[in-house]
Backbone and ligand atoms as CSV (ligand in chain L), in Angstrom:
chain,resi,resn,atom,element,x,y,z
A,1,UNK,N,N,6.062,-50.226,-48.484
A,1,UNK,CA,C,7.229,-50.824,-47.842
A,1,UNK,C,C,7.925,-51.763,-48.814
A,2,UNK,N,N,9.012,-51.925,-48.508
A,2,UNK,CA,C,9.898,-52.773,-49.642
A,2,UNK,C,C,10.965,-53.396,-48.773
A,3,UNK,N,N,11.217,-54.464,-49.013
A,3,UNK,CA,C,12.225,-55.484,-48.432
A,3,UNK,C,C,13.983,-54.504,-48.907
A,4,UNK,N,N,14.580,-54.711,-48.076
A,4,UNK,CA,C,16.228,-53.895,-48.804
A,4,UNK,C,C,16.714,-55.207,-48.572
A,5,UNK,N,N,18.210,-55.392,-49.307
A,5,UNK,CA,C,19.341,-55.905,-49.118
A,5,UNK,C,C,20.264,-56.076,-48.154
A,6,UNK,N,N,20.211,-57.189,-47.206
A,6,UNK,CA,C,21.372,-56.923,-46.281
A,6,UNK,C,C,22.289,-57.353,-46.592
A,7,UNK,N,N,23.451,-56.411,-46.071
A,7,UNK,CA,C,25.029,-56.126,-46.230
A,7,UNK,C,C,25.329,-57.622,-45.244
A,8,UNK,N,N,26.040,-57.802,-45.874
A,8,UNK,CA,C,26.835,-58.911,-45.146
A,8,UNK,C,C,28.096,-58.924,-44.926
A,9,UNK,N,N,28.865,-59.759,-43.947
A,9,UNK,CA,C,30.349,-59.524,-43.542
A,9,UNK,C,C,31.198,-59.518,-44.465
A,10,UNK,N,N,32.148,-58.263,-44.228
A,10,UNK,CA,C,33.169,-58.006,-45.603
A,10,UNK,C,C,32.842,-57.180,-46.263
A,11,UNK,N,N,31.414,-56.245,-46.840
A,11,UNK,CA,C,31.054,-55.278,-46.940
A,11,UNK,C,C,31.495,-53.813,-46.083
A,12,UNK,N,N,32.642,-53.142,-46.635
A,12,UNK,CA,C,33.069,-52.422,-45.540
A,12,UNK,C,C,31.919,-51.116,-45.077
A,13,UNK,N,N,30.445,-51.205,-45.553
A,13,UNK,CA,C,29.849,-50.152,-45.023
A,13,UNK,C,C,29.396,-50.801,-43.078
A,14,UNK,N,N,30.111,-52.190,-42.793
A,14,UNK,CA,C,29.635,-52.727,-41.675
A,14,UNK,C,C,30.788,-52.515,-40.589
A,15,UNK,N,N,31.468,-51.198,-41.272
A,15,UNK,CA,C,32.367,-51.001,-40.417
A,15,UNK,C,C,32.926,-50.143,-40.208
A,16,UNK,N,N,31.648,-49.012,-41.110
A,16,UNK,CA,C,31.682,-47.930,-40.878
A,16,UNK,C,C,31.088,-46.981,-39.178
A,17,UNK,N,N,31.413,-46.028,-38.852
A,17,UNK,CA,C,30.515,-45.840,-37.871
A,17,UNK,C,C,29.339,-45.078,-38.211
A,18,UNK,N,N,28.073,-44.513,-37.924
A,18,UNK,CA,C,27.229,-44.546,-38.236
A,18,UNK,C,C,26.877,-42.965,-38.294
A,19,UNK,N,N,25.744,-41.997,-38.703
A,19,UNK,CA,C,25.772,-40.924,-38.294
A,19,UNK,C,C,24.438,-40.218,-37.601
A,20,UNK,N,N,24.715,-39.225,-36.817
A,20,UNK,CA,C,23.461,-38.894,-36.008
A,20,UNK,C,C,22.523,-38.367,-36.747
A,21,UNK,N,N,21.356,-39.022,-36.553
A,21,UNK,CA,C,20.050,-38.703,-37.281
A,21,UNK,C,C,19.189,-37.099,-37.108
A,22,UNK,N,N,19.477,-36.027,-37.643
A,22,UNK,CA,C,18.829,-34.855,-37.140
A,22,UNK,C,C,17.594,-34.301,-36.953
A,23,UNK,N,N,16.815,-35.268,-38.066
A,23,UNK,CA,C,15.513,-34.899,-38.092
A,23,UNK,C,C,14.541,-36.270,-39.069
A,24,UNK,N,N,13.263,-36.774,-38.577
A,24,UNK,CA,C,12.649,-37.388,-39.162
A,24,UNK,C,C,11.663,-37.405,-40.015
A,25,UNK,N,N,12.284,-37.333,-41.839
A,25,UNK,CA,C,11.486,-36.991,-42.684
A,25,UNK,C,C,10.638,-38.144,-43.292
A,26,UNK,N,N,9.878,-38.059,-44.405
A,26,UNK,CA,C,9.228,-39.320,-45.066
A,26,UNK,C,C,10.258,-40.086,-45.437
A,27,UNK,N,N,11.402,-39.512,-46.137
A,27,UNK,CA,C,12.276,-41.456,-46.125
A,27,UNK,C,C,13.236,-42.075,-45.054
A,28,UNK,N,N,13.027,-40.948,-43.789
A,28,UNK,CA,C,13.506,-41.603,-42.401
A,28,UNK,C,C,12.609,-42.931,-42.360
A,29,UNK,N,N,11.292,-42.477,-42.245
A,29,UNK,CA,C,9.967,-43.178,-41.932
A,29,UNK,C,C,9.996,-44.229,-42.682
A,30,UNK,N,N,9.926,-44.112,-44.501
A,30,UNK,CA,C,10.180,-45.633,-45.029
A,30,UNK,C,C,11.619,-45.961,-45.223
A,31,UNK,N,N,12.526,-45.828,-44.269
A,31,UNK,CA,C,13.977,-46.718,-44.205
A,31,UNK,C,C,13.470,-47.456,-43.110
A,32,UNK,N,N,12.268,-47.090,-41.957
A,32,UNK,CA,C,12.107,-47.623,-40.858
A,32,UNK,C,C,11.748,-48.899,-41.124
A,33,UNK,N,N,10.175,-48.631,-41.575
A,33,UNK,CA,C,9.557,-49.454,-41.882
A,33,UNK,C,C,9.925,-50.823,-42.803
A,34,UNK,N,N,11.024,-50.144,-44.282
A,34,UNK,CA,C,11.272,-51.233,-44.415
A,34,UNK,C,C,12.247,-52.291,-43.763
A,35,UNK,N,N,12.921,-51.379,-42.921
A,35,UNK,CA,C,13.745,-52.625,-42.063
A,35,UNK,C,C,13.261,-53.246,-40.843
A,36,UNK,N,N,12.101,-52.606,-40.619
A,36,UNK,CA,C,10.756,-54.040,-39.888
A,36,UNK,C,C,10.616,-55.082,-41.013
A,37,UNK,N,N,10.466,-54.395,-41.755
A,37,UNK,CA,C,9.982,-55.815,-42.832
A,37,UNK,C,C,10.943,-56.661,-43.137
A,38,UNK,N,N,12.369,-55.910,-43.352
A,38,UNK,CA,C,13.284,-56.659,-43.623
A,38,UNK,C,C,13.789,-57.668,-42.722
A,39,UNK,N,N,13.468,-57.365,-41.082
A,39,UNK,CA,C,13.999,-57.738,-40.378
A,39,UNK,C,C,13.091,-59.089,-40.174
A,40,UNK,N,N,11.749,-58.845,-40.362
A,40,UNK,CA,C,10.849,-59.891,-39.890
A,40,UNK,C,C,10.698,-61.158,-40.677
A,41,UNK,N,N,10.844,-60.084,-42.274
A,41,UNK,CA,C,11.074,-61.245,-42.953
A,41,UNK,C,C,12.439,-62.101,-43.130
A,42,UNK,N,N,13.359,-61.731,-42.277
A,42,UNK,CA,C,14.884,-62.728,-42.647
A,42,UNK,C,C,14.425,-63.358,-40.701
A,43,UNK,N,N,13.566,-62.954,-40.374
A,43,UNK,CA,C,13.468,-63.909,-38.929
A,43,UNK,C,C,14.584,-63.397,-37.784
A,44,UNK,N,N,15.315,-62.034,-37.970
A,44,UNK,CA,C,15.891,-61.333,-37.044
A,44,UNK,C,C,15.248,-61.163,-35.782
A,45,UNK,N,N,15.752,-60.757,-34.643
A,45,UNK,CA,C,15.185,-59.874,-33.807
A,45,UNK,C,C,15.651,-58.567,-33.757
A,46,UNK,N,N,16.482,-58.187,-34.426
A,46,UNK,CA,C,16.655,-56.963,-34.787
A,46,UNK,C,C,17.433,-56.508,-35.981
A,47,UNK,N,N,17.614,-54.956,-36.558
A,47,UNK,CA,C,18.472,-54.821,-37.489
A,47,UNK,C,C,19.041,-53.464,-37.306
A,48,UNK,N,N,19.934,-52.880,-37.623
A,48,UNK,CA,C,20.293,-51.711,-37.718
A,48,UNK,C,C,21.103,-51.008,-39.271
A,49,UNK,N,N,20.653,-50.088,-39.215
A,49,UNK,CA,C,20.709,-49.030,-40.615
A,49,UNK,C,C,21.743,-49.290,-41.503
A,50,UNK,N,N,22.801,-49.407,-40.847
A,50,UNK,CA,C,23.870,-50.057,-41.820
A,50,UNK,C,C,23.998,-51.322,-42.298
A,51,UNK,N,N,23.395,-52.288,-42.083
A,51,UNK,CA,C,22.878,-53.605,-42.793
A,51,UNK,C,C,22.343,-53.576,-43.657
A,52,UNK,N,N,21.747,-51.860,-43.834
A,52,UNK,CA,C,20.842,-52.569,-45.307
A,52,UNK,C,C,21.695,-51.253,-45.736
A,53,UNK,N,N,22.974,-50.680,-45.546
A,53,UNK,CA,C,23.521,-50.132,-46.363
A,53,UNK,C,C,23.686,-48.451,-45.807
A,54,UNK,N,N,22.665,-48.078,-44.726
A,54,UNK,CA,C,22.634,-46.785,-44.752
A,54,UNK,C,C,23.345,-46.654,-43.285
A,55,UNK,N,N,24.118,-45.273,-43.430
A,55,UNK,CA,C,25.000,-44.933,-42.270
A,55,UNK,C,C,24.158,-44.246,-41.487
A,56,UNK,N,N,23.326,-44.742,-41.392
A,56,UNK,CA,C,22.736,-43.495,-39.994
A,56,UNK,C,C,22.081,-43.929,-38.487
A,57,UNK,N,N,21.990,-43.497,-37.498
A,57,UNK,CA,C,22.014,-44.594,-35.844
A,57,UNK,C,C,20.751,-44.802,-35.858
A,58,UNK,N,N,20.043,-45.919,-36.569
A,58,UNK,CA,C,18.593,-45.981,-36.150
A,58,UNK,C,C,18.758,-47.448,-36.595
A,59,UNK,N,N,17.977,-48.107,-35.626
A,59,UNK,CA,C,18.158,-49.676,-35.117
A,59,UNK,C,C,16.314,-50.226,-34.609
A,60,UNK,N,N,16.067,-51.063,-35.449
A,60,UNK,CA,C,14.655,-51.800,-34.846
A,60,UNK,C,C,15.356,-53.028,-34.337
A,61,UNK,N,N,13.689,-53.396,-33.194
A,61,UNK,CA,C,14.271,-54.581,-32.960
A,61,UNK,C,C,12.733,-55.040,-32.231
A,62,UNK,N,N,12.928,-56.692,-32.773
A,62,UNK,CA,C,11.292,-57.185,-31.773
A,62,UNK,C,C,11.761,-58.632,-31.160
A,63,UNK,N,N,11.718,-58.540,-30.223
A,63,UNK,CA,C,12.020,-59.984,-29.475
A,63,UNK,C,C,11.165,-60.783,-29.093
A,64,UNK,N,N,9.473,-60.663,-29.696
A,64,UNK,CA,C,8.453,-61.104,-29.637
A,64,UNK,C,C,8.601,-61.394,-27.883
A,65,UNK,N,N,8.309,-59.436,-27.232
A,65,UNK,CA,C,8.016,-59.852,-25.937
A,65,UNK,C,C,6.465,-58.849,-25.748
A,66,UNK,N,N,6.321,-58.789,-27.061
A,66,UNK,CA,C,4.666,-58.798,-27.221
A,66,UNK,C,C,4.811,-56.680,-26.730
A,67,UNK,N,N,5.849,-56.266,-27.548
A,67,UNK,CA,C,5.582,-54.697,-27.116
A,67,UNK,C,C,6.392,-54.111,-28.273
A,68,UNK,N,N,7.140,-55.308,-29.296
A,68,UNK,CA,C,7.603,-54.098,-30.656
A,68,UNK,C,C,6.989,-53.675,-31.599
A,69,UNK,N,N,7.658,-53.685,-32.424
A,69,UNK,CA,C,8.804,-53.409,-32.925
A,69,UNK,C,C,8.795,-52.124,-32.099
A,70,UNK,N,N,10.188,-52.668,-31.633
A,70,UNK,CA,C,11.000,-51.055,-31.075
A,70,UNK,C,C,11.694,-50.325,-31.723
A,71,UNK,N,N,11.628,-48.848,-32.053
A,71,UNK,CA,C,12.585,-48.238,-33.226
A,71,UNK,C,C,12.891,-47.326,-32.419
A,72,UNK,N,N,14.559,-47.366,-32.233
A,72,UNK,CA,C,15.441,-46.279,-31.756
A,72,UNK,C,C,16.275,-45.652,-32.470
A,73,UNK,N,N,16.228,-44.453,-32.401
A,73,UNK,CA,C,17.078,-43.719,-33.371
A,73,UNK,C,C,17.734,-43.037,-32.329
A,74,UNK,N,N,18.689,-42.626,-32.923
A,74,UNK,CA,C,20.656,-42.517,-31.477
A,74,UNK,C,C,20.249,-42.535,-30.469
A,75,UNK,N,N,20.290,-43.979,-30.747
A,75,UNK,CA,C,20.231,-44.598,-29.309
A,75,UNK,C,C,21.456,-44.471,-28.035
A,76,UNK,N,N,21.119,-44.866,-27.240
A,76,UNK,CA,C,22.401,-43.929,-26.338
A,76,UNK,C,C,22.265,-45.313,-24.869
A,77,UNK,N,N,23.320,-46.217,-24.721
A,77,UNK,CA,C,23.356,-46.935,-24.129
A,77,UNK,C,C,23.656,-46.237,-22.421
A,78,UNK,N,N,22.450,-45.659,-21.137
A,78,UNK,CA,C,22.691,-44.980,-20.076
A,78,UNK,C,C,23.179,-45.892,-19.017
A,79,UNK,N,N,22.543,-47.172,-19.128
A,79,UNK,CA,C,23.095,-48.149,-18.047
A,79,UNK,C,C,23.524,-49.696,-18.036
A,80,UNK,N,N,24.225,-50.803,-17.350
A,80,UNK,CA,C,24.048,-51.689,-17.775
A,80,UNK,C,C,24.559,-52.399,-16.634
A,81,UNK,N,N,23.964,-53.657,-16.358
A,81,UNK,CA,C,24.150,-54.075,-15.464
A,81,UNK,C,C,24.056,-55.806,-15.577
A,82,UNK,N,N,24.946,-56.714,-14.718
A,82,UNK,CA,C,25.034,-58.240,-14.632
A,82,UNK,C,C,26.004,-58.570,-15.706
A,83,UNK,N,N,25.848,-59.938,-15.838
A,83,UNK,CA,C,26.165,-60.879,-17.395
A,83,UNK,C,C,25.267,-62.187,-18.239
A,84,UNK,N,N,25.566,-62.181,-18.692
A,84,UNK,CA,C,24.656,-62.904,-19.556
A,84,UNK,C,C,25.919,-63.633,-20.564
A,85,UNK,N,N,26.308,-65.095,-20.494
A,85,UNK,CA,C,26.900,-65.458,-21.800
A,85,UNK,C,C,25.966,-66.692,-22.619
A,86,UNK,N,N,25.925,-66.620,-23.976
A,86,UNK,CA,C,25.074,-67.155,-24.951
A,86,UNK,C,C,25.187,-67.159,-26.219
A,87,UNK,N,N,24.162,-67.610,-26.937
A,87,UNK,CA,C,24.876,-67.816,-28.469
A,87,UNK,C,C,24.223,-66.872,-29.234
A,88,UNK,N,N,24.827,-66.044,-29.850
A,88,UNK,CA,C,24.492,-64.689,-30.762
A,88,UNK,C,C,24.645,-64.978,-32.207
A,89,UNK,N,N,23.696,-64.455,-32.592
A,89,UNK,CA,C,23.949,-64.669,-34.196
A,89,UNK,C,C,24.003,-62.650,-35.062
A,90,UNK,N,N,24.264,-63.152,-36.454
A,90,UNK,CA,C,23.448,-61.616,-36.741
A,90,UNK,C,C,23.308,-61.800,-38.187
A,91,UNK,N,N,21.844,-60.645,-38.843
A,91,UNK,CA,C,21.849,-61.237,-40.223
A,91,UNK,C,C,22.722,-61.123,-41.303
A,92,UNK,N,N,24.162,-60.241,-40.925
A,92,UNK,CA,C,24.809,-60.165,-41.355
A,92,UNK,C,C,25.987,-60.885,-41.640
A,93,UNK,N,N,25.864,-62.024,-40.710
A,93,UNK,CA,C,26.544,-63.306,-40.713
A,93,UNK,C,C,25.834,-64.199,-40.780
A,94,UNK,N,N,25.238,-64.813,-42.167
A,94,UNK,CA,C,24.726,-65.312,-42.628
A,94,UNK,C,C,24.893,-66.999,-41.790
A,95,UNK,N,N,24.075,-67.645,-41.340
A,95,UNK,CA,C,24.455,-69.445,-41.069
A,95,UNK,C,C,25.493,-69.288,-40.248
A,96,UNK,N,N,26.143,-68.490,-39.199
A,96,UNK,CA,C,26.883,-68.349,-38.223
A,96,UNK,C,C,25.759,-68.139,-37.117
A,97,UNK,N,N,26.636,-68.568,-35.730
A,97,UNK,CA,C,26.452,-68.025,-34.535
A,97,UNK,C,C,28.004,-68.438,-33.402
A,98,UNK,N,N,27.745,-67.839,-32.655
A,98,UNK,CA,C,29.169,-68.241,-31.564
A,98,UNK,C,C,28.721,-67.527,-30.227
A,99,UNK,N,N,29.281,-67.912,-29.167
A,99,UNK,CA,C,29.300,-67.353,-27.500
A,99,UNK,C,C,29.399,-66.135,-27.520
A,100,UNK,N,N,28.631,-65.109,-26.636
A,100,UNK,CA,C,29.418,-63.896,-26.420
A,100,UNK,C,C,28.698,-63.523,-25.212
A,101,UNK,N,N,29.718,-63.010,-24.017
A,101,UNK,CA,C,29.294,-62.710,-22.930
A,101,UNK,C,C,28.937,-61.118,-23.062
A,102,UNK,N,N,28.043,-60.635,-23.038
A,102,UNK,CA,C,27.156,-59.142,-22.492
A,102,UNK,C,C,26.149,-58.995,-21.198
A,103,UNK,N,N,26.074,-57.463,-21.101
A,103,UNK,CA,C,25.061,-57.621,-19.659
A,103,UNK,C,C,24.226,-57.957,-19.673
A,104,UNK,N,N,23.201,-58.331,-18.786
A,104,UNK,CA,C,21.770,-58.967,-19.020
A,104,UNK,C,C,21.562,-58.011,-18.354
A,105,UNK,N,N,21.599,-56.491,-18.372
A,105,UNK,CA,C,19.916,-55.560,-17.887
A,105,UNK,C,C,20.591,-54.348,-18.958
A,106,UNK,N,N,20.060,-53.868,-19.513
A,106,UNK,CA,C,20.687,-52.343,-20.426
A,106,UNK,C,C,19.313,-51.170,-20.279
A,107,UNK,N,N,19.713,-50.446,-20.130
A,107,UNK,CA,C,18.311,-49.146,-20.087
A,107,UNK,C,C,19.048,-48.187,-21.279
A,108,UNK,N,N,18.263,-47.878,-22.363
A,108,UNK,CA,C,19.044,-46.842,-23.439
A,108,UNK,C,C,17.979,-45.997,-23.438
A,109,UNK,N,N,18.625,-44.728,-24.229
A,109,UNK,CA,C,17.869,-43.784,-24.210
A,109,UNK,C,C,17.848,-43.611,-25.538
A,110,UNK,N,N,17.055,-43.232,-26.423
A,110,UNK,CA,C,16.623,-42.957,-27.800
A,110,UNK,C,C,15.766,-42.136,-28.233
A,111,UNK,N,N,15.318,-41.692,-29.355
A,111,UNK,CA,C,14.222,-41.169,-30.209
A,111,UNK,C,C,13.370,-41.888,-30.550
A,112,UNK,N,N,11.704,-41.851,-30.758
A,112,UNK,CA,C,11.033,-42.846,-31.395
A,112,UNK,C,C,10.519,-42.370,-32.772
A,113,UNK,N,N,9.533,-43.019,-33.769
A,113,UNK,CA,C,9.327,-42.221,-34.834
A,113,UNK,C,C,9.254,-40.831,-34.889
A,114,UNK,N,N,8.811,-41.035,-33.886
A,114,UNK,CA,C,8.143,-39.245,-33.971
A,114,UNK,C,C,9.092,-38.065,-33.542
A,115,UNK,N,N,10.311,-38.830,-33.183
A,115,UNK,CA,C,11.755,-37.920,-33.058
A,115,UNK,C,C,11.479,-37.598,-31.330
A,116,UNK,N,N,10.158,-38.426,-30.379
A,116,UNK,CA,C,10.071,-38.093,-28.815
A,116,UNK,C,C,11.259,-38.741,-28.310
A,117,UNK,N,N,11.748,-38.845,-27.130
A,117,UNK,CA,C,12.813,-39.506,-26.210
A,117,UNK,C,C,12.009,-40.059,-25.666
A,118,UNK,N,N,13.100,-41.573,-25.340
A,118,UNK,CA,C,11.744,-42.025,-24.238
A,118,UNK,C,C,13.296,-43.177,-23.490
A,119,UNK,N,N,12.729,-43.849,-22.981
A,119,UNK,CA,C,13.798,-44.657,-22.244
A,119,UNK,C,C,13.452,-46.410,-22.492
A,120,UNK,N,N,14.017,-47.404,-23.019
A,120,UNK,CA,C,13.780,-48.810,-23.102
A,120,UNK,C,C,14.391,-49.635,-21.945
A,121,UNK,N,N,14.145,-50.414,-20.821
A,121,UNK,CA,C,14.997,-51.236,-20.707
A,121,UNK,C,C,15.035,-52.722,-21.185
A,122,UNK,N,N,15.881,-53.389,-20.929
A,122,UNK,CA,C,15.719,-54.417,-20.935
A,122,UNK,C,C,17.025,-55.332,-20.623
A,123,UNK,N,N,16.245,-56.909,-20.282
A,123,UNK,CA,C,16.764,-58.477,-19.637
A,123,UNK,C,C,16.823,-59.016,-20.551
A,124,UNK,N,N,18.227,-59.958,-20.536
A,124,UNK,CA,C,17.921,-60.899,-21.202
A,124,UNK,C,C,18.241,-60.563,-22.716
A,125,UNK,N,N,17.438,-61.267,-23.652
A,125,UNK,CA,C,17.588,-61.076,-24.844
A,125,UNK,C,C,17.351,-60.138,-25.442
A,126,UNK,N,N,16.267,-58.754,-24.916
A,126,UNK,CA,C,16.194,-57.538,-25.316
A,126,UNK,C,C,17.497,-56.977,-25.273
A,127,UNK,N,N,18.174,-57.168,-23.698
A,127,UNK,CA,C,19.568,-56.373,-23.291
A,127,UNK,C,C,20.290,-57.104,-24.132
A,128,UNK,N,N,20.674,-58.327,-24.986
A,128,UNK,CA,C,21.420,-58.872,-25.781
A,128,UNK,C,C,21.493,-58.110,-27.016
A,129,UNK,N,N,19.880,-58.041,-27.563
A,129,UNK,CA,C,19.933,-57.504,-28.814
A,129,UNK,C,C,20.189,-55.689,-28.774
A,130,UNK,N,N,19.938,-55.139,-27.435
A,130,UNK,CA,C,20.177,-53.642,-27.824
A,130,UNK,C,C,21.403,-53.428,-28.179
A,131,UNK,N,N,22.272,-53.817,-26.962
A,131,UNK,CA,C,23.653,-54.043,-27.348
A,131,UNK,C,C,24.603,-54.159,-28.348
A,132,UNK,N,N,23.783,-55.783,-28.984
A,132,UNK,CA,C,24.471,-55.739,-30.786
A,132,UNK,C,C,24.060,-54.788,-31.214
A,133,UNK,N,N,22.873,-54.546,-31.583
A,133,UNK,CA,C,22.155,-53.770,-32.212
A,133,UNK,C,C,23.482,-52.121,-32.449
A,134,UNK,N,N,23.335,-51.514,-30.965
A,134,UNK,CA,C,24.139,-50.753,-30.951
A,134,UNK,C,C,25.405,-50.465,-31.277
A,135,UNK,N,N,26.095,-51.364,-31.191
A,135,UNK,CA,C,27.011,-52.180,-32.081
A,135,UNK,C,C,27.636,-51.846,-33.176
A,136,UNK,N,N,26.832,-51.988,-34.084
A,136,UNK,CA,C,26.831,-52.179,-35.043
A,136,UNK,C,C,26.591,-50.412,-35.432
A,137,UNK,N,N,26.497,-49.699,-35.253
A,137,UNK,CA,C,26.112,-48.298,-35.319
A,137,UNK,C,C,27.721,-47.751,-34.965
A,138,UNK,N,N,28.322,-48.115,-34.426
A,138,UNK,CA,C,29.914,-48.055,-34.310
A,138,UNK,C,C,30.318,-49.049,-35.423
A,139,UNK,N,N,30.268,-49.172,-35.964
A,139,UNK,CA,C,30.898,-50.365,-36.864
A,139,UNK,C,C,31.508,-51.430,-36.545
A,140,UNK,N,N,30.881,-52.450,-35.257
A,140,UNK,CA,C,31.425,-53.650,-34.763
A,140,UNK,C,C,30.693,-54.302,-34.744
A,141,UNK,N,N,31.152,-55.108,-35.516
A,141,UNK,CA,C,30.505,-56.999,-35.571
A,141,UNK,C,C,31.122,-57.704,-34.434
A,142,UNK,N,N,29.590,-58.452,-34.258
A,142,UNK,CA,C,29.478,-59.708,-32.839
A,142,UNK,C,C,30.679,-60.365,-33.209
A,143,UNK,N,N,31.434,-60.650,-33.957
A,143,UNK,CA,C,31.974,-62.044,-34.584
A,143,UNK,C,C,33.571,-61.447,-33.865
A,144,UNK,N,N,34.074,-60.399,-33.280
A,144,UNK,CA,C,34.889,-59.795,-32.878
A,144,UNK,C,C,35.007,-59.601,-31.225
A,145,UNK,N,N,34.221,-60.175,-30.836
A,145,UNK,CA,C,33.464,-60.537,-29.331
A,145,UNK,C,C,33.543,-62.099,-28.617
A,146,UNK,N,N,32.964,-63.246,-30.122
A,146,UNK,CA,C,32.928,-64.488,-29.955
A,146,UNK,C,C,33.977,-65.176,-29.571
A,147,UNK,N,N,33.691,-65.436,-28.002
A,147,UNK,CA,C,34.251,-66.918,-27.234
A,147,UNK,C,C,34.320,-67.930,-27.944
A,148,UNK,N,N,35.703,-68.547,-28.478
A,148,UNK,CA,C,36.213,-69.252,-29.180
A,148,UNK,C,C,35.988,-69.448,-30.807
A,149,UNK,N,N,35.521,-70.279,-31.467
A,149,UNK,CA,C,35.015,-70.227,-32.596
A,149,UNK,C,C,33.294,-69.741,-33.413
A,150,UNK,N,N,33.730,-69.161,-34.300
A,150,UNK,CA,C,32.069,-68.990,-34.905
A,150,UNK,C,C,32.037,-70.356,-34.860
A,151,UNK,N,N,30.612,-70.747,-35.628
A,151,UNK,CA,C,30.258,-72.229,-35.593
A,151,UNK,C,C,28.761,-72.065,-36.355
A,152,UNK,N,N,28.725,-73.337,-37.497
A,152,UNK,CA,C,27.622,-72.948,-38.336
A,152,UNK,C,C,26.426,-73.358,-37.417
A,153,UNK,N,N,25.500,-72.549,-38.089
A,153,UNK,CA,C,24.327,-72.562,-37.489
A,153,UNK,C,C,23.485,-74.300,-37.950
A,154,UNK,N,N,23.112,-74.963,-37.295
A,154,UNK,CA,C,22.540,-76.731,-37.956
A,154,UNK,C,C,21.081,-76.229,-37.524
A,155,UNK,N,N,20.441,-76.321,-38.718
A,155,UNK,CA,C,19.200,-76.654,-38.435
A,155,UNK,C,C,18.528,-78.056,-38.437
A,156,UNK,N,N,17.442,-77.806,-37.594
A,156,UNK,CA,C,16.342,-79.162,-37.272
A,156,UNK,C,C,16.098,-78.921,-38.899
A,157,UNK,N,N,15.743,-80.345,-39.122
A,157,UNK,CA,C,14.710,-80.298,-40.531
A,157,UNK,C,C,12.949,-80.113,-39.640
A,158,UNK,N,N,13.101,-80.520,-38.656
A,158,UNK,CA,C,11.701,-80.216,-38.155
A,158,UNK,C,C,11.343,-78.528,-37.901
A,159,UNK,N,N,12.300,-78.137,-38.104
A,159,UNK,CA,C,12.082,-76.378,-38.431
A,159,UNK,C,C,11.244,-75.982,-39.485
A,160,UNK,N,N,11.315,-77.149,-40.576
A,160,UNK,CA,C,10.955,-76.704,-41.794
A,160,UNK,C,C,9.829,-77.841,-42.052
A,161,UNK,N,N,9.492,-78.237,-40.995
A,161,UNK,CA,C,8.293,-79.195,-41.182
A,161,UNK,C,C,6.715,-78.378,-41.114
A,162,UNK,N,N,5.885,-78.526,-42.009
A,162,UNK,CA,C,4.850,-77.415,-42.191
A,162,UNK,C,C,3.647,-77.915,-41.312
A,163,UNK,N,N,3.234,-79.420,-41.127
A,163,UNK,CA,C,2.516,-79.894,-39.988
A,163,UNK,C,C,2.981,-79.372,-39.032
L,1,ZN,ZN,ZN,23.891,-57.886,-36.283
């Protein structure tokens, strides 16, 4: 596994739309994997294929609800339901976040490694992140969504306190 490069805003491959995945070979498998790694290691809850450069619909994501990393490949948004407004970030907007109202329940339908279908739902911040996630597989950034201004991200220094 190997860490990739994420694309960041202004990179026009983040605005490209994405393409359907036909079949899952060995470097389907390590594009997966490394964008678990990539993702875990930049502290995401999720990432999708064109962030680290590649056009194709396959999107991880772990919201530490103790059942990911979830890997969907064309993913296919079947239902969605409520609202939810909150502060979204993405790793592609580096030290940003801003408001954005989405549904709070989404059920998608996808591929898993193994190219099976299966169905995800999710509340809350899962249904937040499928959403972007999906997103972004059309070539749309959160930042085109955000209720009023982006706004830098302030960290605690107690974030970075190691006690
Ligand atoms: Zn994003």
């Amino acid at each position: 596994m190997a860490l990739r490069t994420i694309r960041t805003m202004g990179d026009e491959i983040l605005t490209k739309k994405c393409k359907v995945v036909k079949e899952v070979n060995e470097r389907t498998l390590e594009l997966i994997d490394d964008m678990i790694e990539t993702m875990y290691e930049s502290y995401g809850v999720g990432l999708a294929a064109p962030q680290v450069g590649v056009l194709k619909r396959i999107v991880v994501i772990d919201v530490e609800d103790g059942n990911g990393p979830y890997v969907l490949i064309n993913p296919e948004i079947i239902e969605t339901s409520g609202e939810q407004t909150g502060s979204e970030g993405c790793l592609s907007v580096p030290g940003k976040s801003g408001i954005v109202t989405r549904p709070n329940y989404v059920k998608v339908k996808a591929l898993d490694r193994e190219f099976k279908e299966y169905e995800l739902e999710g509340e809350g911040l899962l249904a937040r992140a499928i959403v972007h996630e999906c997103d972004h597989l059309e070539g749309k950034l959160y930042v085109s969504l955000v209720e009023g201004e982006l706004e830098d991200v302030k960290y605690d220094e107690d974030d970075f306190d190691e006690e």
